[in-house]
MIGUBA-360078 format. One record per atom (N, C-alpha, C, O): residue in one letter; x, y, z. Coordinates in pm, whole numbers, plus 50000, padded with zeros to 5 digits. Layout:
N
aXYZ
...
***
This chain:
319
x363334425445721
x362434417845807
x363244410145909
x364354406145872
x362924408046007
x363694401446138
x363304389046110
x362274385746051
x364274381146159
x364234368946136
x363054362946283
x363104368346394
x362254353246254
x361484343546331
x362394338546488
x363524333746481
x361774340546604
x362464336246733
x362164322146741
x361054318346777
x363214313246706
x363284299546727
x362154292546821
x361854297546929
x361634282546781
x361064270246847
x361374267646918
x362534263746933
x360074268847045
x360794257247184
x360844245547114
x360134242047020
x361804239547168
x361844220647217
x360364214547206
x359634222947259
x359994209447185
x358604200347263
x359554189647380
x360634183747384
x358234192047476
x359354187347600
x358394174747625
x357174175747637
x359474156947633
x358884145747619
x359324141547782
x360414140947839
x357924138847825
x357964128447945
x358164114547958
x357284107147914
x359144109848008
x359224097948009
x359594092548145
x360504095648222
x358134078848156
x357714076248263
x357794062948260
x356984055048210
x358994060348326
x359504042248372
x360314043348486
x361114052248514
x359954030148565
x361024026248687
x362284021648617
x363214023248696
x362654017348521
x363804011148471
x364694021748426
x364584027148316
x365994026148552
x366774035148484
x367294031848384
x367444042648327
x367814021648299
x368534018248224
x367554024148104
x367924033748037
x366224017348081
x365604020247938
x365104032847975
x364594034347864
x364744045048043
x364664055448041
x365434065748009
x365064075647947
x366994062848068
x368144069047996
x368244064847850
x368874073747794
x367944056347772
x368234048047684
x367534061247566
x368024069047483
x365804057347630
x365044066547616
x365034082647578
x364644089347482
x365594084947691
x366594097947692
x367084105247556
x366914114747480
x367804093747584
x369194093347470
x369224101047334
x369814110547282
x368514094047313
x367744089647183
x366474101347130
x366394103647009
x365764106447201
x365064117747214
x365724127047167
x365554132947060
x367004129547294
x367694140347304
x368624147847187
x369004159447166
x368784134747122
x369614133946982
x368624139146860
x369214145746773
x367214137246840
x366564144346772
x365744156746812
x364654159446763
x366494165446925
x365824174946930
x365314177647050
x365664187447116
x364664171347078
x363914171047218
x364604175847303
x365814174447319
x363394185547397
x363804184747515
x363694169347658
x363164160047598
x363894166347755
x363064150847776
x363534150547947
x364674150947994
x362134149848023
x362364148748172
x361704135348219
x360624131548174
x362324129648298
x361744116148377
x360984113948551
x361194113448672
x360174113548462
x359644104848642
x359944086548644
x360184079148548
x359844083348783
x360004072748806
x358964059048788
x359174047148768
x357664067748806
x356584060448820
x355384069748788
x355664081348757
x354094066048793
x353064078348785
x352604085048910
x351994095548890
x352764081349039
x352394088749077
x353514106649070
x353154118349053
x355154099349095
x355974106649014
x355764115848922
x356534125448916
x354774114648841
x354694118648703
x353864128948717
x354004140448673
x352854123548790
x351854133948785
x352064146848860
x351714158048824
x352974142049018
x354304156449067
x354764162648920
x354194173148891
x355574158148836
x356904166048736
x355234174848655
x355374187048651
x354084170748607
x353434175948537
x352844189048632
x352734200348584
x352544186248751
x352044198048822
x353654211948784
x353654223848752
x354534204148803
x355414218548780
x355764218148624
x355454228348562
x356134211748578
x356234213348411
x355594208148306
x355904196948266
x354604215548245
x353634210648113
x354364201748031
x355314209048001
x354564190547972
x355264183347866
x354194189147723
x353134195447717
x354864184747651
x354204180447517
x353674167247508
x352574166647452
x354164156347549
x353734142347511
x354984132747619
x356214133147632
x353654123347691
x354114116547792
x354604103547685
x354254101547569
x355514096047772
x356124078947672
x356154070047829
x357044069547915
x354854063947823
x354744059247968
x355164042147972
x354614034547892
x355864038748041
x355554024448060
x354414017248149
x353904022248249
x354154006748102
x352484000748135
x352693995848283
x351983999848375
x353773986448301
x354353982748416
x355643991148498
x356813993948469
x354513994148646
x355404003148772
x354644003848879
x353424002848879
x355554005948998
x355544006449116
x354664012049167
x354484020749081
x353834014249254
x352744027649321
x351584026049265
x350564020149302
x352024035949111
x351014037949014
x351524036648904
x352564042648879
x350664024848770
x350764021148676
x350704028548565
x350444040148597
x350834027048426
x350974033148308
x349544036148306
x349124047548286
x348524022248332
x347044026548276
x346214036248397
x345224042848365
x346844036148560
x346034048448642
x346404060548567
x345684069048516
x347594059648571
x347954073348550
x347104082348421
x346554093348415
x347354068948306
x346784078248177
x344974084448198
x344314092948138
x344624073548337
x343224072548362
x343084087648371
x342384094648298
x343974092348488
x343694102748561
x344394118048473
x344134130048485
x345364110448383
x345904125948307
x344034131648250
x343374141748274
x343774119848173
x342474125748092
x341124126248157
x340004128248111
x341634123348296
x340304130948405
x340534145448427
x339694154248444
x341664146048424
x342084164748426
x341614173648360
x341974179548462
x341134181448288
x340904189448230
x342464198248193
x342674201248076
x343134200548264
x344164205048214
x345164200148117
x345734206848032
x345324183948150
x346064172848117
x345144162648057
x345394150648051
x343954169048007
x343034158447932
x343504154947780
x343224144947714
x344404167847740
x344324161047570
x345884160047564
x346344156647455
x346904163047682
x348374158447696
x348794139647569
x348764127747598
x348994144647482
x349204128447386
x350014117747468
x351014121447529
x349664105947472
x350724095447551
x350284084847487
x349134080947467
x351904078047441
x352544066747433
x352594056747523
x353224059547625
x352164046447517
x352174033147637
x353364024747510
x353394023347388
x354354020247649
x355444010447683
x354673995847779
x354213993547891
x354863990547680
x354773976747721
x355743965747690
x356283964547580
x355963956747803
x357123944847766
x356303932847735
x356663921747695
x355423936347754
x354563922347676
x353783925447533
x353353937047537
x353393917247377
x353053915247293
x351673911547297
x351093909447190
x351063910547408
x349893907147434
x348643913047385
x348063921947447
x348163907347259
x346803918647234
x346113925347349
x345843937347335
x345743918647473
x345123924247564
x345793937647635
x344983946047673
x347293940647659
x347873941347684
x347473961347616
x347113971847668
x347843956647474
x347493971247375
x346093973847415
x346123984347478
x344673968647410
x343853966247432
x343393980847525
x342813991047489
x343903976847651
x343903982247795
x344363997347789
x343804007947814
x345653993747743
x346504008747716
x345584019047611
x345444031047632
x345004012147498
x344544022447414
x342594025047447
x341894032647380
x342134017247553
x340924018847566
x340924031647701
x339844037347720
x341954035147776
x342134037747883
x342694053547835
x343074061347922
x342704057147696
x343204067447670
x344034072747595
x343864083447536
x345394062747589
x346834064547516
x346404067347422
x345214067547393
x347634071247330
x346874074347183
x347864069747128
x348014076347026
x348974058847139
x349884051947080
x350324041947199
x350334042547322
x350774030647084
x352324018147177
x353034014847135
x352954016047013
x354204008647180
x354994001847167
x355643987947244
x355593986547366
x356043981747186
x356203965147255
x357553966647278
x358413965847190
x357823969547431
x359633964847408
x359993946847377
x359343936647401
x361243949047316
x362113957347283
x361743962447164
x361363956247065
x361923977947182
x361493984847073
x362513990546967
x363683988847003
x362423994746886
x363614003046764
x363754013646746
x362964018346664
x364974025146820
x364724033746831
x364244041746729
x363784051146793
x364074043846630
x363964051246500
x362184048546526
x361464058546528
x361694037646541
x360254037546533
x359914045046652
x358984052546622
x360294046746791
x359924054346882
x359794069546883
x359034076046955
x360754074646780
x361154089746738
x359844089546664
x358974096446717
x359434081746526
x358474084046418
x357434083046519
x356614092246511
x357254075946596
x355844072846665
x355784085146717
x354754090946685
x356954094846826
x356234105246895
x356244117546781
x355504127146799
x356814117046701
x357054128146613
x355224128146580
x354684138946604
x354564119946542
x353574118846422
x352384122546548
x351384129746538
x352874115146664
x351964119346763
x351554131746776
x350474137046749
x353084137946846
x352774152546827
x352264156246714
x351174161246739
x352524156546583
x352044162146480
x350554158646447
x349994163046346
x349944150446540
x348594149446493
x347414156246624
x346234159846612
x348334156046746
x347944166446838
x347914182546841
x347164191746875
x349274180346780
x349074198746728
x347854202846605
x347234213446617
x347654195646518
x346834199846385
x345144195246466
x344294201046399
x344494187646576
x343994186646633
x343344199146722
x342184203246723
x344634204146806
x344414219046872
x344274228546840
x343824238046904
x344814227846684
x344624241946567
x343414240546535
x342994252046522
x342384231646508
x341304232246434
x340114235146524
x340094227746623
x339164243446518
x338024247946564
x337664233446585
x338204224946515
x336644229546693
x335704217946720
x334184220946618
x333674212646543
x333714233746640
x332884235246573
x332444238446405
x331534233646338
x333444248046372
x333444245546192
x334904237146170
x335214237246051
x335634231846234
x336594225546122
x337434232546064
x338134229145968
x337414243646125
x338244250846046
x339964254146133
x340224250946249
x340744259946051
x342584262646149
x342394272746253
x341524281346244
x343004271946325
x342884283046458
x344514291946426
x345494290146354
x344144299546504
x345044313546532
x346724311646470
x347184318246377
x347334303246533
x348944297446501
x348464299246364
x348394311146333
x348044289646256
x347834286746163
x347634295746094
x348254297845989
x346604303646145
x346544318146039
x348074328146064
x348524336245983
x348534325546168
x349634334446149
x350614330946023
x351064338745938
x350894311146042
x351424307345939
x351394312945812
x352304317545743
x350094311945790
x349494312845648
x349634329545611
x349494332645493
x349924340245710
x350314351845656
x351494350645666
x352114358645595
x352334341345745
x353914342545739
x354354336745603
x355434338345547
x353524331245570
x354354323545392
x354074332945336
x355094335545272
x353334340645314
x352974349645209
x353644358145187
x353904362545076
x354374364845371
x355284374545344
x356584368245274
x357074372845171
x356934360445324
x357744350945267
x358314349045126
x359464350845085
x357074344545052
x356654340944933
x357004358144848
x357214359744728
x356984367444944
x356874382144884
x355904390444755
x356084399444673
x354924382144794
x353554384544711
x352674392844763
x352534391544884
x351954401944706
x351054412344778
x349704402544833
x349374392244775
x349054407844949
x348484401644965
x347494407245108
x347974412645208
x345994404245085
x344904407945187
x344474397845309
x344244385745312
x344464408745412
x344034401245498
x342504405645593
x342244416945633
x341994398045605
x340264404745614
x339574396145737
x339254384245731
x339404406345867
x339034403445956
x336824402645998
x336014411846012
x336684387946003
x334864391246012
x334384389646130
x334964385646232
x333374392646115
x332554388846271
x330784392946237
x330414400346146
x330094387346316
x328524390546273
x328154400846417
x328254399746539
x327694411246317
x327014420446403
x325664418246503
x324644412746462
x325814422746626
x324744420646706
x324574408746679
x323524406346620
x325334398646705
x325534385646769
x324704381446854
x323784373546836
x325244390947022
x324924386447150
x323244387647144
x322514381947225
x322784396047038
x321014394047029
x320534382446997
x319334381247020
x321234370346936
x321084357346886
x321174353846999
x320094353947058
x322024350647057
x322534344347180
x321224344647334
x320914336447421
x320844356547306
x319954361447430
x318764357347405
x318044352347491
x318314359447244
x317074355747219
x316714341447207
x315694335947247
x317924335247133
x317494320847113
x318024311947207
x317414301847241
x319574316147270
x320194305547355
x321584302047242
x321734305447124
x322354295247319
x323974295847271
x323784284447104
x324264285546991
x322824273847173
x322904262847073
x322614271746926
x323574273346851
x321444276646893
x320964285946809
x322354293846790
x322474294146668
x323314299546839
x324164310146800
x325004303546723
x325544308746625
x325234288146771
x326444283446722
x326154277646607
x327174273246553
x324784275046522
x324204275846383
x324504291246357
x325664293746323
x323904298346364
x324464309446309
x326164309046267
x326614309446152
x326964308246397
x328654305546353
x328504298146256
x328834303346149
x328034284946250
x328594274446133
x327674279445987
x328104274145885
x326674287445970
x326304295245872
x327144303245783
x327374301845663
x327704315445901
x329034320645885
x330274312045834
x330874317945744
x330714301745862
x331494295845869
x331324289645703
x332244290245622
x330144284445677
x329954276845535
x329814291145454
x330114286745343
x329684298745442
x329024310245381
x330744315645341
x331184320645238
x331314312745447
x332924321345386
x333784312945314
x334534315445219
x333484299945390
x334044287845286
x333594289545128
x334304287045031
x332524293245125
x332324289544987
x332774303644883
x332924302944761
x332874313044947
x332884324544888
x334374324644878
x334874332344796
x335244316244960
x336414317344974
x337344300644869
x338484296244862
x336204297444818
x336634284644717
x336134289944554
x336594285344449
x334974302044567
x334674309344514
x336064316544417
x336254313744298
x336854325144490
x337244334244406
x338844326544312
x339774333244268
x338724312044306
x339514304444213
x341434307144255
x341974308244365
x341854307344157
x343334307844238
x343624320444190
x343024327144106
x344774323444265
x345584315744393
x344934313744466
x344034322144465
x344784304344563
x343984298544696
x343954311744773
x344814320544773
x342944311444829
x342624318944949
x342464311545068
x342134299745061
x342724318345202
x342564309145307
x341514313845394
x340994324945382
x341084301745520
x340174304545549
x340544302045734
x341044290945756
x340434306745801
x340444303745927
x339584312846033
x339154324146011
x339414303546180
x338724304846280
x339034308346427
x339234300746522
x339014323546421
x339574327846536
x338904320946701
x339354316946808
x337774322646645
x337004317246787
x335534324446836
x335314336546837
x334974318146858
x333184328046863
x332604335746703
x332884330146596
x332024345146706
x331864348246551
x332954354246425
x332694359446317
x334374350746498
x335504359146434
x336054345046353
x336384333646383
x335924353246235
x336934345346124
x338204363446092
x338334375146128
x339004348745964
x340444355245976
x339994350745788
x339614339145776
x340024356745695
x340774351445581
x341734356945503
x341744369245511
x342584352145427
x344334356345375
x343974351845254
x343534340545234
x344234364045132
x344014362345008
x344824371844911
x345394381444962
x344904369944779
x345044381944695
x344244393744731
x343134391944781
x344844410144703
x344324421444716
x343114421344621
x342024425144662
x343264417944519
x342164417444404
x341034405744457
x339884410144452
x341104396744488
x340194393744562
x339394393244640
x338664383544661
x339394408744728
x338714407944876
x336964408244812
x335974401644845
x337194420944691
x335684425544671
x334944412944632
x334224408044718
x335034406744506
x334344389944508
x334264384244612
x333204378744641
x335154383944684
x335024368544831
x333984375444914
x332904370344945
x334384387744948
x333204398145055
x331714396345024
x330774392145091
x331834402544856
x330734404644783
x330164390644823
x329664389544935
x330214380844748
x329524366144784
x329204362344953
x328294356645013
x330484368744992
x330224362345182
x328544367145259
x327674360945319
x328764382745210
x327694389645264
x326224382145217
x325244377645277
x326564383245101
x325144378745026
x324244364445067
x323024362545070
x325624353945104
x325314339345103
x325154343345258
x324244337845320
x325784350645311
x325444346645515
x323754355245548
x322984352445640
x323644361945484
x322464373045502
x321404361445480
x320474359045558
x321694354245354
x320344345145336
x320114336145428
x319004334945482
x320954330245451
x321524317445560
x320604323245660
x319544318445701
x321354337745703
x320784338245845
x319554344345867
x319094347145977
x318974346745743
x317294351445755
x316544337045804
x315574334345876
x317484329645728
x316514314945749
x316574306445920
x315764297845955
x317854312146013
x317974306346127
x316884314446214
x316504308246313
x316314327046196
x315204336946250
x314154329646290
x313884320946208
x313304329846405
x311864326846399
x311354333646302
x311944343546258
x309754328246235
x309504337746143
x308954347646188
x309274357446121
x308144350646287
x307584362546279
x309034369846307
x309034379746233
x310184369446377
x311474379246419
x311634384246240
x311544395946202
x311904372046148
x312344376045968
x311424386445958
x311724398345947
x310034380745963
x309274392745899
x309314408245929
x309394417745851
x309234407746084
x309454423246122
x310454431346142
x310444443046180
x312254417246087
x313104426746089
x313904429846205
x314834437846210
x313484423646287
x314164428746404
x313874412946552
x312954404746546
x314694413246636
x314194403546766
x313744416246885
x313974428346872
x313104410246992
x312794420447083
x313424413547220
x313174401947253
x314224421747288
x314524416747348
x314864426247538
x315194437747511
x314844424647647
x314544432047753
x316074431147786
x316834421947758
x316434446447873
x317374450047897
x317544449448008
x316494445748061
x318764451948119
x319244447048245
x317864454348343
x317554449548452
x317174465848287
x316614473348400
x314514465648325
x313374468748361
x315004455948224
x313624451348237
x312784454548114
x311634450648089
x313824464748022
x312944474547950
x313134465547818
x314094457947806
x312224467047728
x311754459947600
x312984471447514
x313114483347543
x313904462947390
x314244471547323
x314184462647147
x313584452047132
x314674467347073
x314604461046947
x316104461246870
x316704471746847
x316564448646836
x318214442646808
x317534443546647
x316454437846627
x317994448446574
x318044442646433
x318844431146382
x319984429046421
x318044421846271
x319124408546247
x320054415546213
x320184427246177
x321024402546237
x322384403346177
x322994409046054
x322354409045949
x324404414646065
x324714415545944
x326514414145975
x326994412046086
x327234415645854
x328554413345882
x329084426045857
x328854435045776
x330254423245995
x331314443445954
x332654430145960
x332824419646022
x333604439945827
x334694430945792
x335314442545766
x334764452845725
x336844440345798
x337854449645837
x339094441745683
x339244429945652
x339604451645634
x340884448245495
x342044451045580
x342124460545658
x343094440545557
x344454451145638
x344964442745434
x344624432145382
x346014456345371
x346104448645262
x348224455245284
x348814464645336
x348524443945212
x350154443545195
x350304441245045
x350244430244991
x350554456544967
x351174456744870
x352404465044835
x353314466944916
x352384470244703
x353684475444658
x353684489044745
x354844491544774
x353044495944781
x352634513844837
x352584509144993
x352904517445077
x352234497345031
x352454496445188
x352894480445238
x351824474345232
x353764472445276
x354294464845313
x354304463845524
x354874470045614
x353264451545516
x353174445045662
x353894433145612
x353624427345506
x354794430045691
x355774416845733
x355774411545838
x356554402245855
x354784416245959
x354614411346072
x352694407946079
x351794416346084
x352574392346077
x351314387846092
x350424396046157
x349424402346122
x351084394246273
x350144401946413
x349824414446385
x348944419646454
x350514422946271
x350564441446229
x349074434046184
x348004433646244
x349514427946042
x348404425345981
x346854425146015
x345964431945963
x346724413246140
x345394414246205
x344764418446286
x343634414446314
x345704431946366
x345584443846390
x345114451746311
x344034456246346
x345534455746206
x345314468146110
x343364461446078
x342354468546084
x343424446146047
x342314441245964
x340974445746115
x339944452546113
x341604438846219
x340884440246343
x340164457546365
x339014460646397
x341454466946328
x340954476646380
x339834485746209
x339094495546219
x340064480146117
x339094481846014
x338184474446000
x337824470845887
x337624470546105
x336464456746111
x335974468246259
x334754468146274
x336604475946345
x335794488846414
x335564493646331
x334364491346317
x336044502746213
x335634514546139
x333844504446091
x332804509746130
x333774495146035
x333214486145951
x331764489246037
x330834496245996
x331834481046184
x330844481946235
x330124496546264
x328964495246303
x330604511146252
x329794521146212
x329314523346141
x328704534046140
x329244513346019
x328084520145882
x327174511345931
x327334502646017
x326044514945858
x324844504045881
x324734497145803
x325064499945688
x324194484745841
x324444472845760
x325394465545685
x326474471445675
x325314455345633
x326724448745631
x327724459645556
x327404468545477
x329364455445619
x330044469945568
x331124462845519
x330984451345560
x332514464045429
x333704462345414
x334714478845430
x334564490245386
x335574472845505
x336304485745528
x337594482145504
x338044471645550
x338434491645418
x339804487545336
x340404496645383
x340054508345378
x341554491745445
x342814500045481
x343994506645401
x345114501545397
x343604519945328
x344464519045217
x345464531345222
x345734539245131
x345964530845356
x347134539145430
x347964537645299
x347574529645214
x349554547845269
x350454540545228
x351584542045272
x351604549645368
x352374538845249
x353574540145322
x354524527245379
x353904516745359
x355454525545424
x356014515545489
x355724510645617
x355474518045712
x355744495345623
x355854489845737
x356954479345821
x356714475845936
***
């Protein structure tokens, strides 16, 4: 297995007129890792961000032009630079002072004179609570994409056999058309509780659960586990989603819905096609991405049977 291509840097902005405590700043960063670029001031700042994305700004409150609190005003007017994490530097102790800085956006401070060791823990935890933030779906709560790679990278790791099972709800976009997005995104979180439970269901070893994005989940489990977790998923989302139906749509089985040229056609409810990519003793994936490929492209085979389907990839051979 090839070894993992090293970690960027997380690259720290640091935004003060005072060359002295910015180099200081620097310093000190630079020594744990960091990568670390300076502007002078914010309007400064907001130039270095148009050409280089940071990870997490360390702004001081007091400067020239433009201040610690415009600037943070306007990072999180951005949409691009809305969820960028920043640290406010202040030389005053002044409750009001924190007050301003953390109502205005920041998501941390510090009072100079500060200690360097607390400035490292402060951005370290920052970042670390921005990243686990960006991993998690807004809507089920659940880990996003990185995360599931993780969670197949330990496994290979760990050198344990192990399944990986790609879902999605069939004829979706008929939810979407018939009822409108709000309605779809009950359906997702249906889906979403329905795999959770089927996936707390099949006892240990843990199984995992994650959220690719729109009706696609990802889950990573024992091989012996797919048929229980499936078995329950199907069963618990089918009920779920008879119940999100208008009733007369439940009763007859189907929504009706008109096509680009006008014409009336008939969507049958939902059901789930789920794709197996499995890593055992007869076939070995060590690369995540193989993995949810193989699961991805047995989640096509899936959606040709009718009605809800599981489709197991049981190639053998090396990978």
């Amino acid at each position: 297995m090839s070894a993992d291509p090293p970690e960027r840097p997380d690259v720290i902005l640091v935004v003060d007129d005072d060359e002295d405590i910015a180099r200081f700043v620097a310093f000190n960063l630079r020594l744990h890792g960091f990568d670390v670029i300076h502007a002078h001031d914010g309007q400064d700042a907001l130039e270095v961000i148009e050409r280089q994305r940071p990870d997490l700004a360390v702004v001081d409150l007091m400067m020239p032009r433009m201040d610690g609190v415009e600037l943070t005003r306007r990072l999180r007017a951005d949409p691009m630079t809305a969820v960028l994490p920043v640290i406010m530097l202040t030389a005053r102790g002044m409750t009001q002072d924190k007050v301003v800085g953390l109502t205005t956006g920041a998501d941390d401070y510090l009072v100079k004179p500060f200690d360097t060791a607390e400035l490292v823990a402060r951005v370290i935890s920052t970042l670390r609570r921005n990243k686990e933030f960006r991993e998690v779906s807004p809507l089920t709560g659940l880990p996003g994409n990185s995360r599931i790679r993780r969670e197949i990278t330990d496994r290979v790791r760990g050198g344990v056999d192990y399944a990986v099972g790609y879902v999605d709800i069939d004829r979706f976009k008929s939810v979407n058309d018939r009822y409108g997005f709000v309605r779809g995104d009950e359906f997702i979180s249906a889906l979403a509780r329905s795999m959770h439970r089927a996936v707390v269901s099949v006892s240990l070893p843990p199984a995992f659960l994650g959220h690719v994005g729109g009706d696609d989940f990802v889950f990573v489990c024992a091989p012996e586990q797919v048929r229980p977790l499936t078995e329950r998923a199907v069963v618990d989302f089918e009920k779920a989603a008879d119940e999100l139906y208008d009733e007369s749509d439940r009763e007859r089985g189907y929504v009706e819905l008109k096509d680009r040229r006008g014409h009336w056609q008939r969507a049958a409810l939902v059901t789930l096609s789920i794709g197996v990519a499995l890593s055992n003793q007869s076939r070995r994936i060590t690369d995540p991405l193989e993995a949810i490929a193989v699961a991805s492209d047995m989640k096509t085979v899936a959606k040709g049977q009718p009605g809800s389907y599981v489709a197991v990839d049981r190639r053998r051979g090396t990978s």
